[in-house]
The first five atom37 places (N, CA, C, CB, O) and aatype in JSON, in Angstrom:
{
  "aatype": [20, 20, 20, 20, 20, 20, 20, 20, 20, 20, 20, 20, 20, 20, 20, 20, 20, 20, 20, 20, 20, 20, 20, 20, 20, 20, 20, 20, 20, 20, 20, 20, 20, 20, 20, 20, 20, 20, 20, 20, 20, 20, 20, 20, 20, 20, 20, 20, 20, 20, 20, 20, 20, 20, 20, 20, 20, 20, 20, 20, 20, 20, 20, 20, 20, 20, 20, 20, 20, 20, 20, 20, 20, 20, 20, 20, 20, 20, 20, 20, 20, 20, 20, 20, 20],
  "atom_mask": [
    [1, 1, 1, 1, 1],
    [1, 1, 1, 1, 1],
    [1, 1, 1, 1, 1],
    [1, 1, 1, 1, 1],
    [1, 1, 1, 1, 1],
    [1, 1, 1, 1, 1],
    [1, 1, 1, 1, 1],
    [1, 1, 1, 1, 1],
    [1, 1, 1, 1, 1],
    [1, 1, 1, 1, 1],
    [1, 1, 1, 1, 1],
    [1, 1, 1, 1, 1],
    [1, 1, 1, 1, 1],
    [1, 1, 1, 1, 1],
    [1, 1, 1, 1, 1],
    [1, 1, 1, 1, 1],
    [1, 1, 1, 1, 1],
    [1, 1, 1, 1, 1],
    [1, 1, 1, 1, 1],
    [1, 1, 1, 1, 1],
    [1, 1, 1, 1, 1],
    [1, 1, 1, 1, 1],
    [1, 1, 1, 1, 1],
    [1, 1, 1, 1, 1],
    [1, 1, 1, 1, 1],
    [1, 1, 1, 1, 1],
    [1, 1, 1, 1, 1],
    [1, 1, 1, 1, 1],
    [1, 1, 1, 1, 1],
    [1, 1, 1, 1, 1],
    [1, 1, 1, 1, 1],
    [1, 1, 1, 1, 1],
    [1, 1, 1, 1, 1],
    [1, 1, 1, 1, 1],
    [1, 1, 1, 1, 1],
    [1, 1, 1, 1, 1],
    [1, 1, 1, 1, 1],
    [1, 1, 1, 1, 1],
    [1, 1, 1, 1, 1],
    [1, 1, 1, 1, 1],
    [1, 1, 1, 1, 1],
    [1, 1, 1, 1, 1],
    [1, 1, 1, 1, 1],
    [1, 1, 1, 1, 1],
    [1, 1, 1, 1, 1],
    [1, 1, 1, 1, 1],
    [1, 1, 1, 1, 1],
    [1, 1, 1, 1, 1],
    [1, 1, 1, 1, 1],
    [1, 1, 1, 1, 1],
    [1, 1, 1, 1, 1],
    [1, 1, 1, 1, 1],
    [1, 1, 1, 1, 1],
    [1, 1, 1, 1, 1],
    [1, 1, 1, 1, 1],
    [1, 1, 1, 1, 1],
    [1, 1, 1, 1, 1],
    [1, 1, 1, 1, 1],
    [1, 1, 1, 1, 1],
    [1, 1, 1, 1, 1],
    [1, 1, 1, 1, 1],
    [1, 1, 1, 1, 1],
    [1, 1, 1, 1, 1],
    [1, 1, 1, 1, 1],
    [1, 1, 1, 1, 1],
    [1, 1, 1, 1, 1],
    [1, 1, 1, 1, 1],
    [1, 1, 1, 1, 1],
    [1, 1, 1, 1, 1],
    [1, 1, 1, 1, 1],
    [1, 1, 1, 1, 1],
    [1, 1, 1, 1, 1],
    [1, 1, 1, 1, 1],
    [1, 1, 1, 1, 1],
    [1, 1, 1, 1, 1],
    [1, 1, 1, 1, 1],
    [1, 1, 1, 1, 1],
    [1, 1, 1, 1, 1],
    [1, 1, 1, 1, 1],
    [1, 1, 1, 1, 1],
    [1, 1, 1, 1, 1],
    [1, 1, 1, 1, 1],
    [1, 1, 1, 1, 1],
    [1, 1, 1, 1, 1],
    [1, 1, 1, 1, 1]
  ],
  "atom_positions": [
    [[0.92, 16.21, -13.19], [1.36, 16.29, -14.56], [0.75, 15.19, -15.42], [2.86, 16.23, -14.63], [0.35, 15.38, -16.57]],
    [[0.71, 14.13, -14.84], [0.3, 12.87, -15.44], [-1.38, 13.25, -15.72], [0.62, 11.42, -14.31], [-2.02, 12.38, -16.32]],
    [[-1.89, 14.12, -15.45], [-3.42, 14.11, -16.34], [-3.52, 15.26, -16.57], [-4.84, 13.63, -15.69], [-4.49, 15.84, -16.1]],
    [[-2.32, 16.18, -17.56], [-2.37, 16.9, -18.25], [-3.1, 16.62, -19.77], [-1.25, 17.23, -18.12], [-2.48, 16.12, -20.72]],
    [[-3.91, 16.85, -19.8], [-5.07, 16.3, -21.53], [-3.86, 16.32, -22.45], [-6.71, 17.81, -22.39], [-3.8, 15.21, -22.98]],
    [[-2.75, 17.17, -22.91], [-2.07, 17.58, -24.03], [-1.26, 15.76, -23.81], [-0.99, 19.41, -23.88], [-1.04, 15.0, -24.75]],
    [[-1.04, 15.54, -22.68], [-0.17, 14.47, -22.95], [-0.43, 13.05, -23.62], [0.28, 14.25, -21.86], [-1.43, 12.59, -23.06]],
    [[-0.06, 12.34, -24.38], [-0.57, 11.04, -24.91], [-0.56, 10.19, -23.37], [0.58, 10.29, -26.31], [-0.23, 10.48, -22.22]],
    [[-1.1, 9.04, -24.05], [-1.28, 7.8, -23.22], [0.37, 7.38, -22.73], [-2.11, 6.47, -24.26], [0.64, 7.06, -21.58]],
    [[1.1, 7.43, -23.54], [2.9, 6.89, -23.34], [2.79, 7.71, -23.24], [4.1, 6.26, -24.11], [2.0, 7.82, -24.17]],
    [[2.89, 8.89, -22.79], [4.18, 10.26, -22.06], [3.19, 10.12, -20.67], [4.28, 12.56, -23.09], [3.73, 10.68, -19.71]],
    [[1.92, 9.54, -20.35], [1.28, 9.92, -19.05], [1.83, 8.66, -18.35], [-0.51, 10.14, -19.03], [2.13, 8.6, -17.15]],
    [[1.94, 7.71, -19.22], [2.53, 6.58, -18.18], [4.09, 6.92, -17.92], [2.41, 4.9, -18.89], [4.43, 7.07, -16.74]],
    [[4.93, 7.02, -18.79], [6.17, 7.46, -18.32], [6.17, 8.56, -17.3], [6.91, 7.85, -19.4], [7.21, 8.53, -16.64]],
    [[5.44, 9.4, -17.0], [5.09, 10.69, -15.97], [4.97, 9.7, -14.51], [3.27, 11.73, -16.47], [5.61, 9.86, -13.47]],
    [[4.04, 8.73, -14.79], [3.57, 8.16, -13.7], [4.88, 7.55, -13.23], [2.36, 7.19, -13.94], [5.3, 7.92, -12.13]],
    [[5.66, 6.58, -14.02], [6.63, 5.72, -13.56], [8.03, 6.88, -13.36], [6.83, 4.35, -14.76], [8.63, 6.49, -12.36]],
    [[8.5, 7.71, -13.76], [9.2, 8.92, -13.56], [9.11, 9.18, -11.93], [8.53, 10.16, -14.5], [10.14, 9.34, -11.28]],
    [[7.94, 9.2, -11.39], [7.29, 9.73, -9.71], [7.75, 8.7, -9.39], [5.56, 10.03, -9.17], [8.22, 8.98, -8.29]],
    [[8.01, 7.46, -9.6], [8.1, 6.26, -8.28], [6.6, 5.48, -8.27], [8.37, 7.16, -6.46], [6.25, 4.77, -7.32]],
    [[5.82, 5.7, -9.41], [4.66, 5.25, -9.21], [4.42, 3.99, -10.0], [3.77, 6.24, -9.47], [5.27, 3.63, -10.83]],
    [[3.36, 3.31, -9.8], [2.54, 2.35, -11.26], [1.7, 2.56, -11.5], [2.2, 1.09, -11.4], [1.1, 3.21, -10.64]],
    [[1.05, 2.31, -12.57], [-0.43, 2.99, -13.29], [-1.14, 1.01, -13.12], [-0.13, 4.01, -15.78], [-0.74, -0.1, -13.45]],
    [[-2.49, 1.67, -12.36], [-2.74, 0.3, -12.51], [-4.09, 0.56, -13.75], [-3.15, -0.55, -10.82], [-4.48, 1.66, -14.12]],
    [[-4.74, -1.12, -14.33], [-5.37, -0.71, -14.99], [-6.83, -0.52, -14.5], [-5.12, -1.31, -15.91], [-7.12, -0.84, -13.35]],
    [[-7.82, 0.04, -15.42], [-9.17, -0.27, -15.09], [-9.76, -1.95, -14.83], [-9.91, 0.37, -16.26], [-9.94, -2.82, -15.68]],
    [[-9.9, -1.99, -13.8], [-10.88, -3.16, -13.71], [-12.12, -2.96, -13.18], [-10.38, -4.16, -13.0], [-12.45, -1.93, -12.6]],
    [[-13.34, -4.64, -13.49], [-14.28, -4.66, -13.76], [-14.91, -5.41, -12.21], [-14.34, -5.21, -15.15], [-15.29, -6.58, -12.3]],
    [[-15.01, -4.66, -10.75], [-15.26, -5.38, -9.57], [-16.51, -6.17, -9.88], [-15.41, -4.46, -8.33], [-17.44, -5.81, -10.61]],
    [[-16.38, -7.42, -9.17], [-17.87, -7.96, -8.68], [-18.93, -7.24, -8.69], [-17.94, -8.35, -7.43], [-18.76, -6.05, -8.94]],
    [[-20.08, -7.64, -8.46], [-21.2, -6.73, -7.28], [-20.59, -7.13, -6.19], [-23.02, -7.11, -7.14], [-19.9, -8.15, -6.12]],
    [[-20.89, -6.16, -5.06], [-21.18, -6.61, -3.29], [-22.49, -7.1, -3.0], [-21.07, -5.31, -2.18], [-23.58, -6.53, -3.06]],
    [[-22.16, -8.37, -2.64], [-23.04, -8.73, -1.77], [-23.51, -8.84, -0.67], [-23.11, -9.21, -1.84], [-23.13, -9.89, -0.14]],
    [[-24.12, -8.29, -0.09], [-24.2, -8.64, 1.71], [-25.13, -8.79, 2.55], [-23.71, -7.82, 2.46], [-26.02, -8.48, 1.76]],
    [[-25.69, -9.0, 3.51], [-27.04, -9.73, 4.3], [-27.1, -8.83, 5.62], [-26.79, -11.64, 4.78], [-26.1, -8.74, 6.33]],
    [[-28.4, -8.09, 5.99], [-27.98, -7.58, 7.59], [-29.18, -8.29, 7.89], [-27.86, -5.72, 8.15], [-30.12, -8.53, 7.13]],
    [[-29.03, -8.59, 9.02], [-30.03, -9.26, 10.22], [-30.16, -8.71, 11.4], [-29.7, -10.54, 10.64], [-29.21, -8.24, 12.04]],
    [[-31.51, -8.72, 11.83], [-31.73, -8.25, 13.4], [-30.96, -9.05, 14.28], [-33.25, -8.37, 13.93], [-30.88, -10.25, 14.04]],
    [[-30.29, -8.49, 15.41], [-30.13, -9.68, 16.79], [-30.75, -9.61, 17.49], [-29.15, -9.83, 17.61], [-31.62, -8.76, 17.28]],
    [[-30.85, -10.32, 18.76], [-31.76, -10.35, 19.51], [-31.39, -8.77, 21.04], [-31.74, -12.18, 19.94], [-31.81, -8.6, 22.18]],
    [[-30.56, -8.07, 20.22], [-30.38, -6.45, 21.1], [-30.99, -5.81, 20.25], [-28.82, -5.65, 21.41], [-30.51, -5.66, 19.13]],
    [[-32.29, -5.25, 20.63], [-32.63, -4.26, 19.97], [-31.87, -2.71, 19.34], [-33.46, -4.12, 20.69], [-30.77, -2.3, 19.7]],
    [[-32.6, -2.16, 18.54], [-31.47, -1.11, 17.8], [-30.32, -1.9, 17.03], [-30.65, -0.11, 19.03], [-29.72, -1.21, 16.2]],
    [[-29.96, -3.06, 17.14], [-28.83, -4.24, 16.62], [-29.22, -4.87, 15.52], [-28.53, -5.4, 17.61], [-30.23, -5.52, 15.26]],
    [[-27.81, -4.46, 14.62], [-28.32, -5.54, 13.47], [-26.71, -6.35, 13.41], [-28.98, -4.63, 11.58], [-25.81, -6.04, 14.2]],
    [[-26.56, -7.31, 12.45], [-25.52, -8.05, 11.55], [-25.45, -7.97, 11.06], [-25.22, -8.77, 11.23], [-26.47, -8.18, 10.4]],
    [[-24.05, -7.47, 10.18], [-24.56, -7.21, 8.57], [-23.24, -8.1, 8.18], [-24.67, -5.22, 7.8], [-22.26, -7.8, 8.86]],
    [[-23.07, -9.04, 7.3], [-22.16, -10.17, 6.56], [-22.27, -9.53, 5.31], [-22.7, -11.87, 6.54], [-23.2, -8.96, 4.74]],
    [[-20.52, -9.87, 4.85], [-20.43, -9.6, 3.02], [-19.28, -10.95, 3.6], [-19.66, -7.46, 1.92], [-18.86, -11.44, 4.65]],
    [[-19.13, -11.13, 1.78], [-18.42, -12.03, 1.33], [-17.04, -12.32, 1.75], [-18.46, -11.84, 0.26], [-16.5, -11.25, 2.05]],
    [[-16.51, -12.98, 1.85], [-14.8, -12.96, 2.54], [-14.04, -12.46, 1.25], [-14.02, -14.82, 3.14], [-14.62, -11.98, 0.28]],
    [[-12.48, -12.66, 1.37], [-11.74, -12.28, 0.76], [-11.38, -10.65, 0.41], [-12.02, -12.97, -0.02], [-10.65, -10.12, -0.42]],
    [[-11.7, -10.46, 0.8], [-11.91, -8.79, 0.85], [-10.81, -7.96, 1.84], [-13.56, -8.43, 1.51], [-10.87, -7.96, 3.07]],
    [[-10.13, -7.49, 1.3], [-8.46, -6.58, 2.24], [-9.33, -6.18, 3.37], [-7.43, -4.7, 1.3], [-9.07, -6.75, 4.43]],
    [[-10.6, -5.08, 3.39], [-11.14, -4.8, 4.39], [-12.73, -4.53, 3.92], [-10.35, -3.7, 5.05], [-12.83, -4.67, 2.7]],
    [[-13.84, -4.23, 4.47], [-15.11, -3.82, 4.5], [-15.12, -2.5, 5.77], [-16.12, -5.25, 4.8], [-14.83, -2.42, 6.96]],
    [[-15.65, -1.54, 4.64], [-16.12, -0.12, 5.04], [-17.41, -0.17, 5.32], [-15.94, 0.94, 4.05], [-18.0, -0.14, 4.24]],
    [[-18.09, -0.23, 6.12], [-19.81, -0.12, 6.41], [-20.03, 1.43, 6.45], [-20.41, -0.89, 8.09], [-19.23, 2.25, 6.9]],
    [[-21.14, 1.67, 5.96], [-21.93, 3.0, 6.33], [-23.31, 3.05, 6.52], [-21.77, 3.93, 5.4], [-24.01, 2.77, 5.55]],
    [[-23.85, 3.38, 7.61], [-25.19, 3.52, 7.44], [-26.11, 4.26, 7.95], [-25.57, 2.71, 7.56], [-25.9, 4.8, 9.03]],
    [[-27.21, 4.42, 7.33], [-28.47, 6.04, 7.66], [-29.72, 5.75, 7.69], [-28.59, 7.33, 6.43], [-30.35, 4.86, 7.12]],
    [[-30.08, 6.65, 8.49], [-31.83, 6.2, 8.56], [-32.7, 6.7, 7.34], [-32.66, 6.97, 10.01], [-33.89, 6.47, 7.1]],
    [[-31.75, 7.49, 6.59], [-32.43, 8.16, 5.28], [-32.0, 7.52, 4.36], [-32.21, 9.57, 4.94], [-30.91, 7.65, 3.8]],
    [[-33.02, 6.6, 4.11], [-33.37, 5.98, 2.85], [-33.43, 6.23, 1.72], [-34.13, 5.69, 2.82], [-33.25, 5.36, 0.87]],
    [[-33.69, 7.49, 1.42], [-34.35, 8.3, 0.24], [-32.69, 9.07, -0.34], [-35.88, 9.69, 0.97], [-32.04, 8.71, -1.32]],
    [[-32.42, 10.01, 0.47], [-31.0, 10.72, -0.11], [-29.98, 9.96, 0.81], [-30.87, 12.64, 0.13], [-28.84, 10.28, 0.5]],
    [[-30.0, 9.4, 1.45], [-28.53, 8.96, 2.2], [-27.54, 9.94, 2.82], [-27.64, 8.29, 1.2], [-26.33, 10.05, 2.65]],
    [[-28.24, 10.5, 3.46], [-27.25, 11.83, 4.25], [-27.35, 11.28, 5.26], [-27.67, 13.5, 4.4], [-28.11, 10.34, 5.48]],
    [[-26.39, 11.96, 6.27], [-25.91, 11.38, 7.22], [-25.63, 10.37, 8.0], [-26.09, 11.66, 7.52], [-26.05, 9.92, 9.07]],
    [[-24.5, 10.02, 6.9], [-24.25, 8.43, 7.11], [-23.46, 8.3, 8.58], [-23.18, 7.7, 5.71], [-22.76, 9.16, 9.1]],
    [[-23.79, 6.98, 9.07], [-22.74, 7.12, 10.12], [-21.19, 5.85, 10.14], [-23.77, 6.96, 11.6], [-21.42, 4.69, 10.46]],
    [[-20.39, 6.09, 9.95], [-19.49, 5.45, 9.72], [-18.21, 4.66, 10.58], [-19.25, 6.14, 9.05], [-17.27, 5.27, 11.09]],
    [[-18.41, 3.25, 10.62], [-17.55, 2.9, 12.01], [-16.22, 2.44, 11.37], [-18.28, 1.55, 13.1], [-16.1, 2.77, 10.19]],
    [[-15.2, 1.76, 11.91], [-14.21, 1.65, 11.77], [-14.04, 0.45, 10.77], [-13.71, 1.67, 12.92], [-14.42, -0.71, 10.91]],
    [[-13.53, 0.9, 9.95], [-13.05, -0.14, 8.86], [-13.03, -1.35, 9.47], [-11.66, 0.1, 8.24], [-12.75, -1.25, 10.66]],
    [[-13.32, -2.99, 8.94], [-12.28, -4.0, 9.55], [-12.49, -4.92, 8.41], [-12.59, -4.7, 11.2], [-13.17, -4.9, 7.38]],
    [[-11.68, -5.69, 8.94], [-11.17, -6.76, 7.86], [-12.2, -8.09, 8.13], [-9.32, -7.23, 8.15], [-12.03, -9.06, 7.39]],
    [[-13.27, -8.17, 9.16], [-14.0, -9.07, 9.42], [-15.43, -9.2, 7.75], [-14.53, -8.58, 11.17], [-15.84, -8.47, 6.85]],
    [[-15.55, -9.97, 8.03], [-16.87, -10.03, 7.06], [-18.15, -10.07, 7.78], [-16.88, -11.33, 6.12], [-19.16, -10.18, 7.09]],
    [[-18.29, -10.0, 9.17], [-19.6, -10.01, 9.69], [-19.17, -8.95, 10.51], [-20.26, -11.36, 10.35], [-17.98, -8.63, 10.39]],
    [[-19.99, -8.22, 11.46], [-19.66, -7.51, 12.42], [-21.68, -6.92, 12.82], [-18.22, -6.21, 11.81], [-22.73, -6.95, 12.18]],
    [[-21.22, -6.44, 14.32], [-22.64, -6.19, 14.7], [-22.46, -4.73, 14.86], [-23.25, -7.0, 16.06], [-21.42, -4.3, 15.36]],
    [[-23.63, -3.76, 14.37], [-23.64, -2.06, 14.57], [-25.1, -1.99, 15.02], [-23.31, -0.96, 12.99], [-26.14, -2.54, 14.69]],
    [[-24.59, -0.74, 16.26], [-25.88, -0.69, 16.99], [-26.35, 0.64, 16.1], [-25.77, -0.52, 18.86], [-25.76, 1.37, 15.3]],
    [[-27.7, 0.58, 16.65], [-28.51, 1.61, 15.9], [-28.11, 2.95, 16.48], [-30.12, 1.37, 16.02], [-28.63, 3.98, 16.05]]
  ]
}
């Protein structure tokens, strides 16, 4: 209901808070920054981002060009972690 177009800005937030919800606002993230490095296991890299971060999602593909078929490991809350090729 809350992104019904007919509704104003005050009747979509009252919709929202009505559900049990909060409307948060738009914000403006950082860039990500982050570094991968070879290790010394082949197919192995390191890849580091910045701390503070709830968690880091990695994804990654050998297609450079369109980015399909990403392969995707388990969320974690570390800022470095090693993914084999």
């Amino acid at each position: 209901m809350a992104n019904n177009p007919a509704l104003t800005d005050i009747e979509r937030i009252g919709v929202v808070h009505s559900a049990g919800m909060s409307a948060q606002g738009h914000s403006h993230p950082q860039k990500h920054k982050f570094k991968v490095e070879n290790t010394s296991v082949s197919g192995t890299v390191k890849v580091s981002a910045q701390g503070k971060a709830n968690a880091h999602e990695w994804k990654y593909t050998a297609d450079i060009l369109n980015f399909t078929n990403c392969i995707s490991p388990e969320p974690t809350t570390r800022a470095d972690i090693e993914l084999p090729d």
